[in-house]
C-alpha positions as CSV (number, residue, x, y, z in Angstrom):
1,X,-0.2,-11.6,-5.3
2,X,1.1,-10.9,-1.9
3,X,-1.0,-11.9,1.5
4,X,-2.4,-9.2,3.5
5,X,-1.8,-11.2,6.8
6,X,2.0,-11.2,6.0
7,X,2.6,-7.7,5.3
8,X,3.7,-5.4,8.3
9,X,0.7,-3.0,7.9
10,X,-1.7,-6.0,8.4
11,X,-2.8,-5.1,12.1
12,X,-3.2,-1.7,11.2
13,X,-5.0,-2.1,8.0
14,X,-7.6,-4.8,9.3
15,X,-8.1,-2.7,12.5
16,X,-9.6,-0.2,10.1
17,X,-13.4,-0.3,10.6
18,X,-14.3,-0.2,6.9
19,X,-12.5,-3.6,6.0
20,X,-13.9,-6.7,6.6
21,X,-12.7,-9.8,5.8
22,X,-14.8,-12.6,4.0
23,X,-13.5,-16.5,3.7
24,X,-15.2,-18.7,1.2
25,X,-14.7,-22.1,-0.3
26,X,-15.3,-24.2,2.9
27,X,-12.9,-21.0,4.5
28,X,-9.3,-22.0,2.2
29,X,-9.9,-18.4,0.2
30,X,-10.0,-15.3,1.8
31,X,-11.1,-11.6,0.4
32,X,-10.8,-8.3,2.1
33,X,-13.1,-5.8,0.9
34,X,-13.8,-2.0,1.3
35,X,-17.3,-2.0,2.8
36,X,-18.4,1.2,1.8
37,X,-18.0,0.4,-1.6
38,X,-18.2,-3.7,-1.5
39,X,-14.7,-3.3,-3.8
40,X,-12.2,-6.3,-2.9
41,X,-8.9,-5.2,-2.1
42,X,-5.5,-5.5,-4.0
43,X,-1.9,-5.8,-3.1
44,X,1.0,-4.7,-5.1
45,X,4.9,-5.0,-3.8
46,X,7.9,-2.9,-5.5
47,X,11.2,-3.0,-4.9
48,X,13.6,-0.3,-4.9
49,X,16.9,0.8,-4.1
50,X,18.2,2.8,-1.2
51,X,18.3,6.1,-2.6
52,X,14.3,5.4,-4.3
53,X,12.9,4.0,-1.4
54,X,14.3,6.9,0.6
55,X,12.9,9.6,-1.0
56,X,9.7,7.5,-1.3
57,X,9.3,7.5,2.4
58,X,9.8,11.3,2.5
59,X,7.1,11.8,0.8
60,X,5.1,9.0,3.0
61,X,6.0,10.7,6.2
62,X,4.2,14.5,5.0
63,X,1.3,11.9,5.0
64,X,-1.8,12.4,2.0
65,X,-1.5,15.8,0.8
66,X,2.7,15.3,1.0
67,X,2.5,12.3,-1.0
68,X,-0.2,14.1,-3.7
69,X,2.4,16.7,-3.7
70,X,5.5,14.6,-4.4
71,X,4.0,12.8,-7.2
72,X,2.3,15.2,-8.4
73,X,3.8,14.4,-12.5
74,X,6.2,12.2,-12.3
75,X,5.0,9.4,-10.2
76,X,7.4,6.7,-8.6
77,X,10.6,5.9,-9.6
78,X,11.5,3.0,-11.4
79,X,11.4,0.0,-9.1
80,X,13.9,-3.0,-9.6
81,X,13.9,-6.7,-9.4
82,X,14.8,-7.2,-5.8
83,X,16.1,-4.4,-3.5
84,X,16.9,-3.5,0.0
85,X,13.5,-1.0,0.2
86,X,9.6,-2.7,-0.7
87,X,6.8,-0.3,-0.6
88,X,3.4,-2.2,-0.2
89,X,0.3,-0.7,-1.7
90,X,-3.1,-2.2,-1.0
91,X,-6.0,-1.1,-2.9
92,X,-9.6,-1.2,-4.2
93,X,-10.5,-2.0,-7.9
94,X,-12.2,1.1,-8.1
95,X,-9.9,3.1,-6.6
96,X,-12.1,4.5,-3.4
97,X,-9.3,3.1,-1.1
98,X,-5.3,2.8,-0.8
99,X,-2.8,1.9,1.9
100,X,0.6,2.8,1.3
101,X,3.6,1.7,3.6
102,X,7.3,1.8,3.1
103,X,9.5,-1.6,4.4
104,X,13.2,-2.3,4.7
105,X,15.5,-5.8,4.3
106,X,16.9,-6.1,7.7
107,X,17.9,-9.3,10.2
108,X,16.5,-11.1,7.2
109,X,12.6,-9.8,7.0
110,X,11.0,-6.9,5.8
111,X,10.5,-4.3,8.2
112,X,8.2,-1.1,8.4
113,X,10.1,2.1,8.2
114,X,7.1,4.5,7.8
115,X,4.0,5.2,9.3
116,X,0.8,3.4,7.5
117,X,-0.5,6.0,5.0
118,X,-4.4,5.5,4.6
119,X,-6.1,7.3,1.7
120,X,-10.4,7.3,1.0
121,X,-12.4,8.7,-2.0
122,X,-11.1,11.4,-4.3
123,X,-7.5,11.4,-2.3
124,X,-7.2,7.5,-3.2
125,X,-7.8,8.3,-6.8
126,X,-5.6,10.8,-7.2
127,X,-2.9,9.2,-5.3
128,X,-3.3,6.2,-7.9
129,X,-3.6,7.4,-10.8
130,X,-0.6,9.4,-10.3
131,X,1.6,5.9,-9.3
132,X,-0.7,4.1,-12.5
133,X,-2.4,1.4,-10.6
């Protein structure tokens, strides 16, 4: 599983007032939960092509109700191995919370091309249940 700190929407995400961040085992494991629900979050990476990962971050930049609408029965494409496009998905276990941000390979790191797309409650649901997470 990924690291929150590393991915390019980690400012963003922990600036959010409903995460908080909790270190245990003498501080060497760290959890970052939902407060409103107490739900830890998740991260998922996939990795597409060009032509995926652009029409992916179409639908990112008509924000929530564009990207309900875009997968709205058919979901995301495929992903591959290792490509040029990683979208970065962090979310609750119980589905109450989701972060969704497109990145690109370039000058050898990942790089954000979209703006951070934050869903809450029935949104968040939807949203995942449509990319089956």
């Amino acid at each position: 599983m990924a690291n929150i700190k590393k991915l390019g929407m980690a400012e963003q995400l922990l600036a959010n007032p409903h995460i908080s961040v909790r270190k245990s085992f003498f501080g060497l494991v760290t959890a970052y939960i939902y407060n409103p629900t107490g739900s830890k979050i998740k991260v998922v990476q996939k990795n597409y092509n060009p032509g995926d990962g652009d029409s992916i971050k179409h639908m990112l930049s008509l924000g929530v109700e564009g990207l309900k609408k875009g997968l709205k029965g058919k979901g995301l494409p495929q992903p591959i191995g290792i490509g040029n496009m990683q979208l970065n998905i962090c979310y609750t276990e119980d589905h109450q919370f989701l972060a969704i941000q497109m990145e690109q390979f370039m000058d050898y790191l990942y790089k954000p091309t979209t703006d951070l797309v934050v869903a809450e409650g029935e949104d968040a649901q939807q949203i995942l249940t449509a990319i089956k997470l």
